[in-house]
C-alpha positions in Angstrom: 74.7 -8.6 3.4 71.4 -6.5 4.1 69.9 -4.8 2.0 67.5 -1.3 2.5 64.7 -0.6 0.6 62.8 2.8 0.8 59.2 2.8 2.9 56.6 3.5 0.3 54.0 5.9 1.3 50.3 5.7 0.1 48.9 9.4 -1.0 45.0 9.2 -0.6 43.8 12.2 -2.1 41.0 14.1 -1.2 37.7 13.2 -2.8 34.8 15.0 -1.8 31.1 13.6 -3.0 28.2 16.1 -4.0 25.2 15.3 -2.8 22.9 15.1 -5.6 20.5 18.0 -5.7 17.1 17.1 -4.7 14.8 16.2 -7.9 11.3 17.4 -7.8 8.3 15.5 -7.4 7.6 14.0 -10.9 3.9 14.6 -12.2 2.1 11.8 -12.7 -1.3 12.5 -15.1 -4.6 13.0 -13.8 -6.6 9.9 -12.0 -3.0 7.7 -11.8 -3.3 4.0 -11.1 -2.5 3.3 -7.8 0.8 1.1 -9.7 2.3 4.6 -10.9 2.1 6.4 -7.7 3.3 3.6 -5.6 6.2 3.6 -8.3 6.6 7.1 -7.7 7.0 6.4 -4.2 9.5 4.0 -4.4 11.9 6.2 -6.2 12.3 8.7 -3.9 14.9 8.6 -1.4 14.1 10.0 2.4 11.2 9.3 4.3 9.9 12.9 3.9 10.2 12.8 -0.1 8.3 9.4 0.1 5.2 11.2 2.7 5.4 14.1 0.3 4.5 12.1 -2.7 1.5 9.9 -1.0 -0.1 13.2 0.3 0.1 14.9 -3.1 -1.1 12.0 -4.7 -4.1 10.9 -1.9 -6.7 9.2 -2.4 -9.4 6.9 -0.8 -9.0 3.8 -2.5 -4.8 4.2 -1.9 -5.6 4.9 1.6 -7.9 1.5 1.6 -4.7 -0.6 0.2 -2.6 0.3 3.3 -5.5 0.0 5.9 -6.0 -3.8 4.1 -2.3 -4.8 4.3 -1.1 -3.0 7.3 -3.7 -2.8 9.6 -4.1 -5.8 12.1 -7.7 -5.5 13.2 -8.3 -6.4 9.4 -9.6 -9.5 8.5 -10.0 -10.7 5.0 -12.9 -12.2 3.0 -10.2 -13.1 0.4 -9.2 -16.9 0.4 -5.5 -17.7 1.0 -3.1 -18.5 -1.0 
């Protein structure tokens, strides 16, 4: 004796994400540590946002931090680890 059984069908439904609207650049106070802006950096999302934030925020002694740890030609004084 066989028996049938009805084919169940799986109903996806339609789910559409928002992207989330862009947030503005947060202000940080005047003279920031180098900590906060980096922070500020790291929140953001696309490439752009991140360049956006670094040129509003510029300065020479942030500028100094990524010639010392990115640039090869660098040699430090500093002993290691």
């Amino acid at each position: 004796m066989t028996t049938t059984t009805k084919a169940k069908t799986a109903v996806k439904k339609a789910t559409t994400k928002a992207k989330p609207a862009e947030t503005p650049i947060q202000n940080l106070p005047a003279n920031p540590f180098m900590f906060e802006i980096l922070n500020l950096v790291g929140k953001q999302r696309t490439n752009a946002k991140k360049v956006e934030v670094l040129k509003k925020y510029e300065h020479p002694s942030l500028k100094a931090i990524f010639i010392w740890n990115f640039d090869e030609s660098v040699v430090s004084s500093l002993p290691p680890r």
